[in-house]
N, C-alpha and C positions, 0 to 999 in steps of 0.2 A: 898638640905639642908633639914634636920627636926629641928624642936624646939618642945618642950613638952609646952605642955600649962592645967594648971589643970590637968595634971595625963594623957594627951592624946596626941598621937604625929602629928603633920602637916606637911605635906610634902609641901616647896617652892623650887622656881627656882629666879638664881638672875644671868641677863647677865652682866658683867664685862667688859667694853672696853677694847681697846688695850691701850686705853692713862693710866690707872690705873699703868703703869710701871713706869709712869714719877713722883710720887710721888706727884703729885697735888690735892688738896681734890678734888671727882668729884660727877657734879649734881647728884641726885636721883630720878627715878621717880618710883614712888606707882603703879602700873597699879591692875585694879580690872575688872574682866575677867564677862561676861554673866552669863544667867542661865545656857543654853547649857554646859557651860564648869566644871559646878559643880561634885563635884567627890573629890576621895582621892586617886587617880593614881599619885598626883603630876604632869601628863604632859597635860592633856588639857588646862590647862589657859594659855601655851604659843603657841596654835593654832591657835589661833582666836583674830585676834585683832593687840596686837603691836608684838606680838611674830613674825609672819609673818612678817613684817614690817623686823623687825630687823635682821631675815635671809638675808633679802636683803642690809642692809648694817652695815653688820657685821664689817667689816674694818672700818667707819668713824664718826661710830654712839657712841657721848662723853660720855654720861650718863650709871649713874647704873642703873639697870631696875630690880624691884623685884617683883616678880608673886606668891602672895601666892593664896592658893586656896578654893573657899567656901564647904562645904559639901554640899551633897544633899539636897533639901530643904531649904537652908536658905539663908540668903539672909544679906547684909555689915552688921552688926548689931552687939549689943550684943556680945558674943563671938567670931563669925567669926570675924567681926572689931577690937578686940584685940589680935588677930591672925595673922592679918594682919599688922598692927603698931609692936608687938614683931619683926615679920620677919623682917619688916621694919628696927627698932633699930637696929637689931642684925646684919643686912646687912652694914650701916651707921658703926657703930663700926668695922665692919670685913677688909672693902676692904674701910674706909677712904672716908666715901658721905662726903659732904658740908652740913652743917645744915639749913644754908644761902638758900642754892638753892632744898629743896626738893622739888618735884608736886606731884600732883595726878590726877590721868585720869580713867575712865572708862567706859566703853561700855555697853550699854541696862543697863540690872539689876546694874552692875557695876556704870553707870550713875547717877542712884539712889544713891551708895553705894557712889560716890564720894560726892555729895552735903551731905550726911548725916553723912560721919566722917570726913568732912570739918569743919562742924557744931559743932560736937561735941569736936573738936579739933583747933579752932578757931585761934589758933598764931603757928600752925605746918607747914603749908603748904605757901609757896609763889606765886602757883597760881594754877590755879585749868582747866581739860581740859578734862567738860563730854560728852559724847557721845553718841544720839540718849536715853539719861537718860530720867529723869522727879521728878517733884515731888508730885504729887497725884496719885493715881492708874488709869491708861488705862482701861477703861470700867469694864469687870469683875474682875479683878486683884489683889482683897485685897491686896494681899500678896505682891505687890510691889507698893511701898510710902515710905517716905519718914516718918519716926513715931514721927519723933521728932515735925513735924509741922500737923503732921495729926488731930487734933482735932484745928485748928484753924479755925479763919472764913476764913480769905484768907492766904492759906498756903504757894502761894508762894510769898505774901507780907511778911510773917513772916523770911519765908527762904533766902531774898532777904536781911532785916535788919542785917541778922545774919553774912550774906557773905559777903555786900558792901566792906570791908574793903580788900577784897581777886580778886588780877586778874583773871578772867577768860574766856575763849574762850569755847561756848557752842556751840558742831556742830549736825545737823540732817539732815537725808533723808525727804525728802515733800511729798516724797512718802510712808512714813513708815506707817504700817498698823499694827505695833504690838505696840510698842510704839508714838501715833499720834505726829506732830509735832508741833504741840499745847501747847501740854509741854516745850518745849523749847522755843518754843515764847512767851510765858506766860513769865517764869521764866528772859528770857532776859531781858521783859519790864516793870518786877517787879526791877530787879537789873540797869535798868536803873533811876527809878524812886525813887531808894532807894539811887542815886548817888554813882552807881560801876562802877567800870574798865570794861566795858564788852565788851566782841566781840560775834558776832553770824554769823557762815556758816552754811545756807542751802545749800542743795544739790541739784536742781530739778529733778534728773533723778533719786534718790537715795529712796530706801525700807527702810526696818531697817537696811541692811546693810548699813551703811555711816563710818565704822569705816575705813575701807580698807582708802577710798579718805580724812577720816581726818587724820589721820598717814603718807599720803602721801601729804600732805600738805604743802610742803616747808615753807611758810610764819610763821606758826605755830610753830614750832620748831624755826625758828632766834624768835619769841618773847620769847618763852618759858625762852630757855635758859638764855636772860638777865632781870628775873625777879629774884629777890631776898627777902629774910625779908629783915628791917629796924633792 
């Protein structure tokens, strides 16, 4: 798929179940792909992450899965994040999502990208499922935070305010050494303390890769899917 956004065209990917015959609105989930996968090939953001995943169960996997893709350099934000919500829309309109039941998930950078157009889009989403994310920058990192909370004293007190209202299941590696899992435990016991829905899997054997064993999650997916808006 391409959609023009400002005068420039972006190239997405959107998997379509088998069930989409039966003419029933079906879930939607948002997936928001790493740094690594950045590009305007249109095809890395479905290599890494859920896109794997869903090779493997192509036949029973219900939901719409829409993969748009960040450019180089940049990061959920600003235009890319409305890039990503167009494709979104455009997907939901096309092949028939549920509004009721859209997610959003995303891995490393993506992880970021999920808490911060969560944020900025506060009654879109019915639950939220990031990955090996955060929300302050990992040691040198500027460039990945979370900006909407980055001048706060405690930003994932603020980010935690902002979310309580939204289910979410936050998974990390214990081992992760690009994004520490500090970040996610932070953000868990802020959204605990803000009274959220929250779930947290650590992985203990798990680097930065931990998206592989959360996608393979079984548990994860049956909550997923019966989270809905009000």
């Amino acid at each position: 798929h391409e959609l023009r956004h400002r005068g420039t065209a972006h190239r997405y990917q959107v998997f379509v179940p088998s069930s989409h015959a039966k003419g029933m609105p079906l879930p939607v989930i948002l997936f928001l792909h790493g740094s690594g996968e950045r590009g305007s090939d249109g095809e890395k953001q479905v290599e890494v992450g859920l896109g794997p995943y869903l090779q493997e169960n192509l036949e029973d996997f219900p939901a719409l899965v829409v993969f748009p893709q960040s450019p180089e350099g940049e990061s959920w934000d600003g235009t890319t994040a409305e890039v990503a919500l167009a494709a979104l829309e455009e997907s939901i309109v096309t092949y028939g999502g549920d509004r009721k039941r859209v997610y959003l998930s995303g891995m490393s950078r993506g992880g970021y990208g999920t808490y911060s157009i969560a944020m900025a889009h506060p009654s879109r989403f019915a639950a939220l499922v990031p990955v090996c994310g955060g929300i302050t920058a990992p040691r040198q990192r500027e460039s990945l935070q979370v900006q909407a909370t980055a001048d706060k004293a405690d930003p994932f007190a603020a980010a935690a305010v902002q979310l309580h209202h939204v289910p979410i299941w936050i998974f990390h590696g214990a081992l992760d050494d690009v994004v520490p899992p500090e970040q996610s435990r932070r953000m868990f016991a802020a959204l605990q303390a803000a009274g959220g829905d929250v779930r947290y899997t650590e992985f203990p054997d798990a680097n930065h890769n931990s998206w592989d064993a959360a996608y393979r999650h079984d548990p994860m997916w049956a909550w997923l899917f019966t989270q809905r808006l009000p």
